[in-house]
Backbone bond lengths (Angstrom), bond angles and torsions (degrees), N, CA, C in turn:
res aa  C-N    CA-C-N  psi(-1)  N-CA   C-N-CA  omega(-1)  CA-C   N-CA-C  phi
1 X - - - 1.463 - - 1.541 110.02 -
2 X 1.442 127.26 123.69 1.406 138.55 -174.29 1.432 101.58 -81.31
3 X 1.174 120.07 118.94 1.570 137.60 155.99 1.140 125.38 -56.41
4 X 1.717 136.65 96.73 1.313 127.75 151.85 1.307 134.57 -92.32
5 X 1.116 120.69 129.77 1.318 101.40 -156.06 2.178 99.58 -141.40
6 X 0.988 121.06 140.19 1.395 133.02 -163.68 1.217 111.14 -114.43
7 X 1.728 112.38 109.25 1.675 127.59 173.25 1.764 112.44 -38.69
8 X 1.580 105.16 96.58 1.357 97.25 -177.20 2.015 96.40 -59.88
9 X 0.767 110.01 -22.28 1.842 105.49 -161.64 1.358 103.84 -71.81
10 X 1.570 124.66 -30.92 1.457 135.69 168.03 2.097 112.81 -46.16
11 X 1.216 86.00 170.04 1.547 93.05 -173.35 0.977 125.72 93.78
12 X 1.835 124.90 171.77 1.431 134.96 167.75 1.680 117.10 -4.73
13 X 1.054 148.23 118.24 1.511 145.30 150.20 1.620 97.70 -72.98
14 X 1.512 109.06 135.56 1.433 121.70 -175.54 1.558 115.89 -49.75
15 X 1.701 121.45 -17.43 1.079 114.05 155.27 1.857 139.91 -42.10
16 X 1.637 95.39 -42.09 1.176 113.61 -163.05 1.318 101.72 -110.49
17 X 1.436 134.84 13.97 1.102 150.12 -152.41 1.889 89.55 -111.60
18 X 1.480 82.65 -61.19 1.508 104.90 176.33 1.429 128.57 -38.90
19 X 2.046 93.41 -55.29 1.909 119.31 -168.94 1.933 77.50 -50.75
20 X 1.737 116.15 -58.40 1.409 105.72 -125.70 2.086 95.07 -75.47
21 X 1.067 117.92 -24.96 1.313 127.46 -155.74 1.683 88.30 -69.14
22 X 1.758 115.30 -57.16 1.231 121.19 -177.04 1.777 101.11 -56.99
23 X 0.972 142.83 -60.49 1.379 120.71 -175.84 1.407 125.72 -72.27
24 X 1.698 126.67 -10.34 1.580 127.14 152.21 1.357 110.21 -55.15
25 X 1.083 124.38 -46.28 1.402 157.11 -171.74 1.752 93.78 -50.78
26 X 1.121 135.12 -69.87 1.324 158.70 -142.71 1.541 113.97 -93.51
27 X 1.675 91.82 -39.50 1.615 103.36 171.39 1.158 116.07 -94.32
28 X 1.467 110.47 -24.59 1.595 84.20 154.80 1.619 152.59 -55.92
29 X 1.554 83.41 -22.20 1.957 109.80 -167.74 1.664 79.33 -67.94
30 X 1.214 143.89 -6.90 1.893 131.61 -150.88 1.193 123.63 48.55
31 X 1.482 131.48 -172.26 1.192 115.00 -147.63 1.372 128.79 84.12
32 X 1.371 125.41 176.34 1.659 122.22 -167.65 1.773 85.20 -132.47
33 X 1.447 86.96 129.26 1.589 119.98 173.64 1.451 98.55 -119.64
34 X 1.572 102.42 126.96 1.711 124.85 163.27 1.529 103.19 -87.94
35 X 1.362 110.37 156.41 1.193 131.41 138.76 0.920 149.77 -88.53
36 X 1.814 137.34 51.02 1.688 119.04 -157.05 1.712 116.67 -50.94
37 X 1.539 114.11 81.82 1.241 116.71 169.10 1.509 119.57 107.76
38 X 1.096 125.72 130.28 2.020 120.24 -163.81 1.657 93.63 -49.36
39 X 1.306 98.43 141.73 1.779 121.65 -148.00 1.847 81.06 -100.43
40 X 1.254 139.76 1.04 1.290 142.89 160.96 1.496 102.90 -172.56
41 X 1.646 92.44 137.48 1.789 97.81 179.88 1.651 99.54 -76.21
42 X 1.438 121.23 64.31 1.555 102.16 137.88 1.887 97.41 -143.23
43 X 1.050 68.61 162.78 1.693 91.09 -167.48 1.394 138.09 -82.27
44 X 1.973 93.22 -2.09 1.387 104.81 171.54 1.530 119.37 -113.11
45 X 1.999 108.89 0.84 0.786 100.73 159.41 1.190 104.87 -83.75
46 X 1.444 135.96 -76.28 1.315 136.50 178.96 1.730 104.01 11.33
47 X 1.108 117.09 -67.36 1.669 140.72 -161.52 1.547 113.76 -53.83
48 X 2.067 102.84 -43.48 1.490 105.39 171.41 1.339 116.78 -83.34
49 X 2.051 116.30 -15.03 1.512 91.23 173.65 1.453 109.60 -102.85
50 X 1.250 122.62 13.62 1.386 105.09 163.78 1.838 116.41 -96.13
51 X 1.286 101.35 12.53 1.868 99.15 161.61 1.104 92.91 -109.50
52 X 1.214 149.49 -3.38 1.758 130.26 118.46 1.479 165.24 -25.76
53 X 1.635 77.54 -12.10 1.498 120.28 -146.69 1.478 135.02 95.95
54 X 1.246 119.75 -40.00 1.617 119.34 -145.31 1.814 99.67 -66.30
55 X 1.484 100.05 142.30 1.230 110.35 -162.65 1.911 103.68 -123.97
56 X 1.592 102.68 95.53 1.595 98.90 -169.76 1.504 112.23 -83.76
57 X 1.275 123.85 158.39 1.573 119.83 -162.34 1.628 90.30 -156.35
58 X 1.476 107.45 157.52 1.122 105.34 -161.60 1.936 97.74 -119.00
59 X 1.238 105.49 148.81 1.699 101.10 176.89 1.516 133.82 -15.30
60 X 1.029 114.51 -25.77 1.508 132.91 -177.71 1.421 99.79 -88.58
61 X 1.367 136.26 -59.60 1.125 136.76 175.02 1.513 109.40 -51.78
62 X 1.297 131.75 -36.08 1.244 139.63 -171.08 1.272 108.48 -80.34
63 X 1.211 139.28 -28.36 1.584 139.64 168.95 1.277 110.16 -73.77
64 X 1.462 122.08 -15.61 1.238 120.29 177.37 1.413 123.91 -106.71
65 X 1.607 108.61 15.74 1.067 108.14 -143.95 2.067 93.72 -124.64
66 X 1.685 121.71 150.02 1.363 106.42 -127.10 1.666 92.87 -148.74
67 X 1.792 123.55 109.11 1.924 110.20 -176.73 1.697 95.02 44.34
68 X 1.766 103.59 82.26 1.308 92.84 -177.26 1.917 83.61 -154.17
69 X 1.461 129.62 163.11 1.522 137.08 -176.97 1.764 81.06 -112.36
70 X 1.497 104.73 112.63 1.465 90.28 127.78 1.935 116.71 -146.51
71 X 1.645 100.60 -166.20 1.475 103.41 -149.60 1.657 69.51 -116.58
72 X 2.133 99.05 151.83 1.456 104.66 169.53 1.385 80.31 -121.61
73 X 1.353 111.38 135.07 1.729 120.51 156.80 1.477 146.58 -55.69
74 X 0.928 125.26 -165.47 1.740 111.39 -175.94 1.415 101.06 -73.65
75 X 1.085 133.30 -20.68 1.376 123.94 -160.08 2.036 105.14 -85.29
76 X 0.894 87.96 -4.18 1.771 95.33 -179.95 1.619 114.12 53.91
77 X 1.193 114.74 176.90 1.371 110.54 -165.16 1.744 111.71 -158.42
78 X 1.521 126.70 156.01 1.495 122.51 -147.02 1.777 95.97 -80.63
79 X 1.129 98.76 -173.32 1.526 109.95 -175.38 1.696 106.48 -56.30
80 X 1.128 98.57 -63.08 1.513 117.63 176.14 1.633 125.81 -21.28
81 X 1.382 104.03 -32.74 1.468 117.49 179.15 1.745 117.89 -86.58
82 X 1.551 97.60 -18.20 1.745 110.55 -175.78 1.789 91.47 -86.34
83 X 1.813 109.87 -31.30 1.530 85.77 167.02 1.115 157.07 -85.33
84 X 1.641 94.38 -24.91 1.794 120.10 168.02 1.784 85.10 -48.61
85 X 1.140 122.90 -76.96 1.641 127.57 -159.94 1.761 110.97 -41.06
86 X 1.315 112.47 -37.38 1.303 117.43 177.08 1.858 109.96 -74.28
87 X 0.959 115.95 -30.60 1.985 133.92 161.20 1.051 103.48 -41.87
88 X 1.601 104.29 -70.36 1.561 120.76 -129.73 1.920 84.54 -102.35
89 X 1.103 131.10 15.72 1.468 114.53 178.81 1.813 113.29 55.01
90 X 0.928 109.74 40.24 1.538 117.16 -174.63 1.548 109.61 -93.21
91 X 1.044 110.95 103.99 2.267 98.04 179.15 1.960 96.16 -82.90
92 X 0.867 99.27 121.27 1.798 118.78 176.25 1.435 90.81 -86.69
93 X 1.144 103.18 140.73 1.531 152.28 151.15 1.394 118.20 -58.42
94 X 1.117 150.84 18.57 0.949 128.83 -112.24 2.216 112.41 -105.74
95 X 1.816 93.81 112.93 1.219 108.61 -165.68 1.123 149.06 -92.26
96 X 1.846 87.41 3.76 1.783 121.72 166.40 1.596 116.78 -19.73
97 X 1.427 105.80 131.02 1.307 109.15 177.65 1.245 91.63 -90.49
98 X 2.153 105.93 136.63 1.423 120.45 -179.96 2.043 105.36 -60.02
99 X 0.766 100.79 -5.94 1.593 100.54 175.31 1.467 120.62 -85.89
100 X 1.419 102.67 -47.17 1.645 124.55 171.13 1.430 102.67 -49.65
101 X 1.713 100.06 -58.84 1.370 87.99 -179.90 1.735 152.07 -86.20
102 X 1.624 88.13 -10.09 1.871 97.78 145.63 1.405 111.37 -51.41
103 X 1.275 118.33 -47.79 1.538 104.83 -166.72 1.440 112.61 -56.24
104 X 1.705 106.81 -64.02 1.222 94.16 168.48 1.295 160.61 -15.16
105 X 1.028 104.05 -60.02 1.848 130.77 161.90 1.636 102.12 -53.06
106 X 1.331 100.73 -51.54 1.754 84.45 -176.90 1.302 114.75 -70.77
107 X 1.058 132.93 -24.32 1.765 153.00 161.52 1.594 89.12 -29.73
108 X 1.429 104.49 -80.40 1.409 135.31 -141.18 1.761 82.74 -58.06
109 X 1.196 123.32 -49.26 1.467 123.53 -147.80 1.800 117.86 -90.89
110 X 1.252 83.80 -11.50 1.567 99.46 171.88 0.833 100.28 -117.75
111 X 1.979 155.29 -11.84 1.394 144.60 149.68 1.910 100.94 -50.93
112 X 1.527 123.88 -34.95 1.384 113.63 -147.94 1.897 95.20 -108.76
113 X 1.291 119.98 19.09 1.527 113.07 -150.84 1.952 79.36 -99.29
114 X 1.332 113.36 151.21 1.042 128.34 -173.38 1.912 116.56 -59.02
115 X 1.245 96.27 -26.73 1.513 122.20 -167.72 1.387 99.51 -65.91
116 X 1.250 114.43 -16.28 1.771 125.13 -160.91 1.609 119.01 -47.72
117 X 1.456 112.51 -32.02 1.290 96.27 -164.63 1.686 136.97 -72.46
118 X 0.790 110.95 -2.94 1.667 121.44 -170.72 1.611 103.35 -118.64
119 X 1.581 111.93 13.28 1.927 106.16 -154.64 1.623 85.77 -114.83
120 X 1.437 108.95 146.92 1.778 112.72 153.41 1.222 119.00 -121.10
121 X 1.501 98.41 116.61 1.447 90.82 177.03 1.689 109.46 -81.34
122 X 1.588 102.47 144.20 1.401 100.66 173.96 1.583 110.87 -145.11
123 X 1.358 101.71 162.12 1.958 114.55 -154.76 1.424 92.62 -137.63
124 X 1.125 102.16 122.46 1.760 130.73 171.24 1.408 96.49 -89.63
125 X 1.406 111.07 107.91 1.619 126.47 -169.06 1.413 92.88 -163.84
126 X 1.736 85.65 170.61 1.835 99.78 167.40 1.791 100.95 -103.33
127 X 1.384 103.14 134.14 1.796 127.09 -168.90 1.666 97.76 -56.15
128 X 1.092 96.03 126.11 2.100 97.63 176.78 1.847 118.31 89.79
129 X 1.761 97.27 -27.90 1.521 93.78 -179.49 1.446 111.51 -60.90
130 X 1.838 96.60 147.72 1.467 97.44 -157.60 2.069 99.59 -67.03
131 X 1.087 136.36 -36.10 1.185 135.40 171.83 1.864 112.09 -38.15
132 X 1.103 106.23 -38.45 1.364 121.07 -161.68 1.918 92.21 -87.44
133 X 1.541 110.41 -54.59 1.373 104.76 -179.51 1.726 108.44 -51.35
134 X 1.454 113.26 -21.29 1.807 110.95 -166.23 1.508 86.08 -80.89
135 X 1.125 153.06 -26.59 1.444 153.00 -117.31 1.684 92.66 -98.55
136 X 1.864 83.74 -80.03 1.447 118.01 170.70 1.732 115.04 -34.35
137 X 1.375 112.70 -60.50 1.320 118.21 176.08 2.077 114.72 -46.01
138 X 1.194 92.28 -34.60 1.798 92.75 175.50 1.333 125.18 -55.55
139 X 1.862 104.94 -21.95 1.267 119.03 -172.51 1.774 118.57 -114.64
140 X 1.458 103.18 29.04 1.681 120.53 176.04 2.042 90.97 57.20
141 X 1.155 113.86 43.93 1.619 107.37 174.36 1.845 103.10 67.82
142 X 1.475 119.35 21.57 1.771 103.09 176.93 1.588 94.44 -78.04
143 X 1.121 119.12 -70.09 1.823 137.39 -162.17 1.507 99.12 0.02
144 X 1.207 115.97 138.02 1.157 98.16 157.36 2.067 116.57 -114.58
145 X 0.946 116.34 139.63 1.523 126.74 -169.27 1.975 118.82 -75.88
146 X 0.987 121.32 95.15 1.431 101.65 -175.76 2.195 90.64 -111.21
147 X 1.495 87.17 172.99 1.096 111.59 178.19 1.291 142.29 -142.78
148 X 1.750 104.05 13.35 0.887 110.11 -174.51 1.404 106.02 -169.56
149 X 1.350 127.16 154.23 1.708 117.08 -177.66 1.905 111.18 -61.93
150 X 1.111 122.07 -48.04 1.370 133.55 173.63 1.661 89.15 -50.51
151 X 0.760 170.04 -33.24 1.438 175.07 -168.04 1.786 108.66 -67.09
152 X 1.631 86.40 -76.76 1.972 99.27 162.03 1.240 94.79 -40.42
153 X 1.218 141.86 -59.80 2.103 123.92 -142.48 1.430 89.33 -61.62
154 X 1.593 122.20 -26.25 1.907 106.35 -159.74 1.392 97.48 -91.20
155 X 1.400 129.45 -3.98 1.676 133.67 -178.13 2.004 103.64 -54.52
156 X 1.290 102.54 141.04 1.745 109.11 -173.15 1.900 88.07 -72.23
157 X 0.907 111.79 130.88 1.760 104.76 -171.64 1.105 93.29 -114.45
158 X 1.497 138.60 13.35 1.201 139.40 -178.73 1.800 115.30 -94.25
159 X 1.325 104.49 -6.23 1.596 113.92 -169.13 1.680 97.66 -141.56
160 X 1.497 87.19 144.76 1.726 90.46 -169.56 1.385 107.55 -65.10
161 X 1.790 97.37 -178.02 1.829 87.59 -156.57 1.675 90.51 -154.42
162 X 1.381 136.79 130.86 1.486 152.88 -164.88 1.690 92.82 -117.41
163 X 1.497 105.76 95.23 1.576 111.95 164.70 1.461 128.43 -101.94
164 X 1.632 108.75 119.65 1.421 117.30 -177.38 1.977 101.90 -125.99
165 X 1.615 101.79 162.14 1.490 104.80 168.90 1.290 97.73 -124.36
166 X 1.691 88.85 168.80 1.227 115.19 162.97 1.844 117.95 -43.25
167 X 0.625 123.26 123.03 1.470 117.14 170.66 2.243 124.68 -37.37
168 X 1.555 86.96 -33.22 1.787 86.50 179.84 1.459 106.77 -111.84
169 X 1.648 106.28 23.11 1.521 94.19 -166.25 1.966 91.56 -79.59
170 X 1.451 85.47 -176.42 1.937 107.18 166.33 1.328 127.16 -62.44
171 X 1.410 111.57 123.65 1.963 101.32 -158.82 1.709 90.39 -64.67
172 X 1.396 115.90 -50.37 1.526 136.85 -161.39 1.343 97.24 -35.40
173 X 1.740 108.92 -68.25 1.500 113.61 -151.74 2.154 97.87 -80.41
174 X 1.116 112.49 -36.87 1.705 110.47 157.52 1.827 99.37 -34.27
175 X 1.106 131.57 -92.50 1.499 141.44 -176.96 1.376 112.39 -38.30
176 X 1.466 123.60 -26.16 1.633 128.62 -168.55 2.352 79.15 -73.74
177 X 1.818 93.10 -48.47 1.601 90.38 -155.40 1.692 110.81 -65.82
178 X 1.476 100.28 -27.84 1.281 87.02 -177.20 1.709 130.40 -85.11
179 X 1.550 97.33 -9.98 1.727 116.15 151.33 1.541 121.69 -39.40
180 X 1.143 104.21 -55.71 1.336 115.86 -176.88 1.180 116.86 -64.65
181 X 1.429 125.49 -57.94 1.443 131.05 179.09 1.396 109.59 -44.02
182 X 1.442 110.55 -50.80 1.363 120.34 -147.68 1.915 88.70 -72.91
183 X 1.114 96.32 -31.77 1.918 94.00 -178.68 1.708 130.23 -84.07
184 X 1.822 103.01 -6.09 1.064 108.49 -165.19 1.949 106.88 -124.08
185 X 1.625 106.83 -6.87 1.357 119.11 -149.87 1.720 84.98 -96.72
186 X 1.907 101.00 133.29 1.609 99.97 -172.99 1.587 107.91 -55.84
187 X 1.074 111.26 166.69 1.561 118.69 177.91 1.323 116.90 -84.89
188 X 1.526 112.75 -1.00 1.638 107.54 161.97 1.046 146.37 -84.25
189 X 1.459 87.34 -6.78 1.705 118.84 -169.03 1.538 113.74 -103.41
190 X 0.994 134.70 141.64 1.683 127.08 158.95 1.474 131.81 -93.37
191 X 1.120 90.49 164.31 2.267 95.38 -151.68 1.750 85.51 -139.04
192 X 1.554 121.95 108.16 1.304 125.58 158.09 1.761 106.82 -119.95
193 X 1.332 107.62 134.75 1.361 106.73 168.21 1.215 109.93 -126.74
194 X 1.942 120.96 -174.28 1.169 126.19 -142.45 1.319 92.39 -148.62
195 X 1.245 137.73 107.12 1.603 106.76 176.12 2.172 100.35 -102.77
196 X 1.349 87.24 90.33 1.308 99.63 153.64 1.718 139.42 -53.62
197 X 0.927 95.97 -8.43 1.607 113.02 -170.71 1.985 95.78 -55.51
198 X 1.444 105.00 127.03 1.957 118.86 172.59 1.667 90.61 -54.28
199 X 1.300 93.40 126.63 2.156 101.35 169.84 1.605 103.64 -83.25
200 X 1.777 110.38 -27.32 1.465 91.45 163.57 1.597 135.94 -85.90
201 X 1.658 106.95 4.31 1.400 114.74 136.71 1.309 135.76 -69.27
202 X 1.404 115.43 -45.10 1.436 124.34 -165.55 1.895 99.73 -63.07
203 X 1.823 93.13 -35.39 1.565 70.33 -153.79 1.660 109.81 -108.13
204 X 1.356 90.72 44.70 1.760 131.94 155.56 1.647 93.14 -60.66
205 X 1.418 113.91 -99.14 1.130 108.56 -166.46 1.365 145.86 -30.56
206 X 1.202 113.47 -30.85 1.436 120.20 166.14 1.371 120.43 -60.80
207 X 1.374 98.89 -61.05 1.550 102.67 174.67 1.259 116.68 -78.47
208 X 1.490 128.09 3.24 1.692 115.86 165.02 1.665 111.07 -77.66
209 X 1.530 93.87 -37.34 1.356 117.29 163.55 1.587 120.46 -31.67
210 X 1.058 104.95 -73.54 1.703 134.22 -171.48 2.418 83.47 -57.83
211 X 1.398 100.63 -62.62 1.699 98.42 -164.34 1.482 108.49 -47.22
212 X 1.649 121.35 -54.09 1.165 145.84 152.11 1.816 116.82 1.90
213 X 1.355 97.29 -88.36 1.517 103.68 162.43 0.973 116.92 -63.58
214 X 1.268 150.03 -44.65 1.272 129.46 162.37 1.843 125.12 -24.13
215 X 1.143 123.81 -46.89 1.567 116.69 -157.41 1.843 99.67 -126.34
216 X 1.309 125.97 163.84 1.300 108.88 -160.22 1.493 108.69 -134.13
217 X 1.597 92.45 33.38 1.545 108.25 167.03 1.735 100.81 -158.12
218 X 1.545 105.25 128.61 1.514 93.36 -169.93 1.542 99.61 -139.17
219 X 1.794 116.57 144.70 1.434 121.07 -172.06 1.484 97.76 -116.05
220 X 1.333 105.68 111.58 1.464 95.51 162.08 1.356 126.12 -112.12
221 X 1.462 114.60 114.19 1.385 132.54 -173.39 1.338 116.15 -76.76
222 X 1.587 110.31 115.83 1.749 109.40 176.37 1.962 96.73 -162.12
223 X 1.165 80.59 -178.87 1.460 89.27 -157.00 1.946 83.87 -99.40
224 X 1.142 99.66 138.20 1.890 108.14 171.92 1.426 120.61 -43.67
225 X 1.464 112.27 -33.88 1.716 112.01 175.45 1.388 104.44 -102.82
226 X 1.255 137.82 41.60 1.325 136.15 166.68 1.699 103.50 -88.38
227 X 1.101 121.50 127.69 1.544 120.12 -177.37 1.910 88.74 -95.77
228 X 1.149 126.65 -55.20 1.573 127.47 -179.38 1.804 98.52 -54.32
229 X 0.946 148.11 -21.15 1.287 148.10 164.18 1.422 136.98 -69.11
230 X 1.621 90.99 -40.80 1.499 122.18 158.61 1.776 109.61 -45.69
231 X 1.536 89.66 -54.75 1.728 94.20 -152.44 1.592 94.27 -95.39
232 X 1.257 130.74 10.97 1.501 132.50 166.82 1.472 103.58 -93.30
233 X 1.588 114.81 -62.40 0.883 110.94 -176.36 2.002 123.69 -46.61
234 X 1.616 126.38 -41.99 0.713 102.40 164.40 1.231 134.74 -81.63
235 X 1.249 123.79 11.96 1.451 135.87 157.26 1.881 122.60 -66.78
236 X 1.646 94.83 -20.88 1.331 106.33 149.44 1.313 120.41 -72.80
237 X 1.040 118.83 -40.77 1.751 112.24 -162.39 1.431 101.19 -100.56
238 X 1.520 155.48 27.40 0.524 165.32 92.94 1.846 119.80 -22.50
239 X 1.349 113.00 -58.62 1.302 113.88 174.44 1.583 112.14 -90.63
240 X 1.382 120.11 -38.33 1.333 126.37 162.08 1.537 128.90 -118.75
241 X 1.240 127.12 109.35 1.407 137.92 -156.58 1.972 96.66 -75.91
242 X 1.322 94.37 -30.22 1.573 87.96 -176.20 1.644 101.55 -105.10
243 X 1.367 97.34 57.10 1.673 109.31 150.69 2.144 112.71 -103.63
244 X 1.210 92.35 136.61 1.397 91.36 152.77 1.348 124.67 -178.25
245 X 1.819 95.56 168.95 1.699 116.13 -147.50 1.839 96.65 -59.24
246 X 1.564 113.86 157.40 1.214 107.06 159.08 1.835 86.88 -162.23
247 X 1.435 109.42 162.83 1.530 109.15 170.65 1.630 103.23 -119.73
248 X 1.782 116.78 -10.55 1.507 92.63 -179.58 1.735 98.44 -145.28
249 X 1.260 137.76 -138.03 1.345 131.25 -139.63 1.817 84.34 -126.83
250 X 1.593 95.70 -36.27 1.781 97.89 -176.14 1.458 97.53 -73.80
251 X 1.084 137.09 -25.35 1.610 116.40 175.17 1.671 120.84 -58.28
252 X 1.554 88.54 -20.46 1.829 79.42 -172.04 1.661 126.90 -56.54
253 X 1.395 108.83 121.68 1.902 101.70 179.68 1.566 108.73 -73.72
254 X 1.427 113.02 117.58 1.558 122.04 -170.11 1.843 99.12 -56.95
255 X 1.413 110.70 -33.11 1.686 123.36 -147.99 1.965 77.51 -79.88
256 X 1.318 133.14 -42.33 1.382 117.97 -176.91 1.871 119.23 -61.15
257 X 1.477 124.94 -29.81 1.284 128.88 167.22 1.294 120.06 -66.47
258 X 1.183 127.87 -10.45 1.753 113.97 -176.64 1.868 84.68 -101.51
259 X 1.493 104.08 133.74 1.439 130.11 176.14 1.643 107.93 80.20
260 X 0.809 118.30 14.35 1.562 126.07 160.74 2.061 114.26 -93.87
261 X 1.067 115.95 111.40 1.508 126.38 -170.95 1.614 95.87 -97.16
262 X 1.264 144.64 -16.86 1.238 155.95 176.21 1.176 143.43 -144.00
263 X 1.433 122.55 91.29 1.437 140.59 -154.18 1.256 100.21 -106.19
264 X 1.738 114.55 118.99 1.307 114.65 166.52 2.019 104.71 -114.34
265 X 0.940 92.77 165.00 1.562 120.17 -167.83 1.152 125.96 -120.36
266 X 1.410 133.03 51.62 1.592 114.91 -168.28 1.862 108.22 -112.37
267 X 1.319 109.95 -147.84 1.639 106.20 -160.62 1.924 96.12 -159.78
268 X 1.610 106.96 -172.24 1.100 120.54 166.60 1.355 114.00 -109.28
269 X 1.708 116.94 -169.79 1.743 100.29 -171.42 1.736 95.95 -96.81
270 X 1.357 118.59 37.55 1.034 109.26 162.83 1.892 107.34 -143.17
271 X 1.264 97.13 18.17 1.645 109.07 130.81 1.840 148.75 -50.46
272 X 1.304 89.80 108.99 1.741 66.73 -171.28 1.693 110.05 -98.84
273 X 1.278 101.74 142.73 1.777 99.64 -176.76 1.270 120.80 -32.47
274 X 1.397 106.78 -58.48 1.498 121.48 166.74 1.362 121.53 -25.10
275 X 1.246 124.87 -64.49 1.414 129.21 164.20 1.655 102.57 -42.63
276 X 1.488 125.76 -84.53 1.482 114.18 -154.45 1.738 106.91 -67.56
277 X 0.957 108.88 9.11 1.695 108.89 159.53 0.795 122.72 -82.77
278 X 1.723 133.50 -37.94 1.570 149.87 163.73 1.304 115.37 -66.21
279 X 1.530 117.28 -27.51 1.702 117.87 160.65 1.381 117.91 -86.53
280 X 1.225 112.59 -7.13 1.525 121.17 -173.95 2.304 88.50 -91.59
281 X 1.006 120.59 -50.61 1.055 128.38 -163.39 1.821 94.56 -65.77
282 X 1.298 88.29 -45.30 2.211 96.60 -165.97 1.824 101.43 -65.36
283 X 1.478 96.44 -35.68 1.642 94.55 176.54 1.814 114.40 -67.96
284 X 1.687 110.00 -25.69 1.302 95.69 -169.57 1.289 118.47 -96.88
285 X 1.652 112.56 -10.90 1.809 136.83 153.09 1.420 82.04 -45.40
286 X 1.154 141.84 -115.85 0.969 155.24 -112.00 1.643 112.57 -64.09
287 X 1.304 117.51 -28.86 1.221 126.19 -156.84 1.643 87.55 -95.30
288 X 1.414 115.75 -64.00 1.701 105.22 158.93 1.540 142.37 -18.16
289 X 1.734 82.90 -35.51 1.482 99.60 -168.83 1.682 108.96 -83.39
290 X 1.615 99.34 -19.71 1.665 98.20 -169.20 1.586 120.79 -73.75
């Protein structure tokens, strides 16, 4: 008998737990609810709350947009968007993850501290993600964005430097960057960092890790623009090579279930249970079926 079995630790992060409850919540009252931007990078939630209603629109639509409700998501968003809304008569939603938005503030408060002129602040993020655009925006566009340790070597190491991450980035490669600085940054200058990184992301990895080896066929469910999915998923294939990505039940390769005795199932935090229950169910149709 083949074992499937589903990463209780996988799924929603209480951020997005939050975005989705507050806009069921909202659409129920009726009325037209916006989205500034898919309210989770996967695509099948997106899909069940807009036969709900929810109606996502992208920045451009939102400057044009006039006495209107909409919801901002966990990923939070720069100053700029609280003003168009204050213009444009817009009542915000507002769906900031309480984590996102500590960061912020500390952004904001060391972008505005008098000491500023000779300092860069910089954020270990992915370039354009909307979390990263809210980051950047705290700092009138100064921040500068890296993404990678080869990134730090091109940093001016001659002028002090204020290091924060993304909230879902990699604790590892955060610690690889702040190694470096701390060994290469002149000694006249000062180097404080922040490791912002969500602990109920970080401490994803271990235990996806730990689920991973366990079973010797593994589905990991995420939506294609998930950057936290990205960097889980290869944290799967790292410990198990016969992991792989899928976002719905038709991705599954039938030819990978015959000789597999243990099928695990997990997701990103913008997974919804729902989904790896319906791949957990499509894997065990199928295996019945053979």
């Amino acid at each position: 008998m083949v074992k499937v079995e589903i990463d209780e630790g996988s799924g929603f992060c209480f951020g997005v737990v939050t975005a989705i409850n507050k806009a069921e919540e909202e659409l129920t009252k009726g009325g037209t609810l916006y989205c500034l931007g898919d309210i989770v990078h996967n695509s099948r939630e997106v899909e069940r709350l807009k036969e709900m209603g929810l109606i996502t629109i992208n920045h451009d639509d939102f400057n044009h947009l006039h006495n209107a409700k909409v919801l901002l998501r966990a990923h939070g968003e720069p100053p700029e968007t609280y003003e168009i809304a204050r213009r444009n008569n817009i009542e915000i939603i507002d769906a900031t993850c309480p984590v996102v938005l500590r960061l912020q503030k500390k952004i904001k408060q060391e972008y505005t501290q008098k000491d500023n002129s000779d300092k860069q602040i910089v954020i270990y993020g992915k370039t354009g993600h909307a979390e990263v655009l809210g980051l950047v925006g705290q700092t009138t566009g100064k921040a500068i964005v890296i993404e990678k340790l080869e990134e730090a070597q091109k940093l001016d190491l001659s002028k002090s430097i204020r290091l924060y991450s993304q909230t879902t980035k990699s604790l590892d490669e955060f610690q690889k960057i702040v190694e470096y600085i701390k060994e290469h940054i002149s000694p006249e200058v000062t180097f404080e960092y922040y490791d912002t990184i969500c602990r109920q992301v970080a401490n994803r990895i271990p235990n996806i890790r730990k689920f991973v080896a366990s079973h010797d066929l593994v589905f990991f469910v995420s939506g294609k623009k998930s950057s936290n999915g990205k960097m889980l998923f290869s944290e799967c294939q790292k410990v198990n090579p016969n992991s792989h990505l899928i976002d719905s039940a038709e991705e599954i390769d039938g030819s990978l279930l015959s000789g597999a005795s243990s099928i695990g199932v997990c997701g990103a935090t913008s997974t919804p249970k729902w989904l790896m229950e319906e791949i957990s169910k499509a894997i065990q149709s199928r295996l019945t079926g053979q």
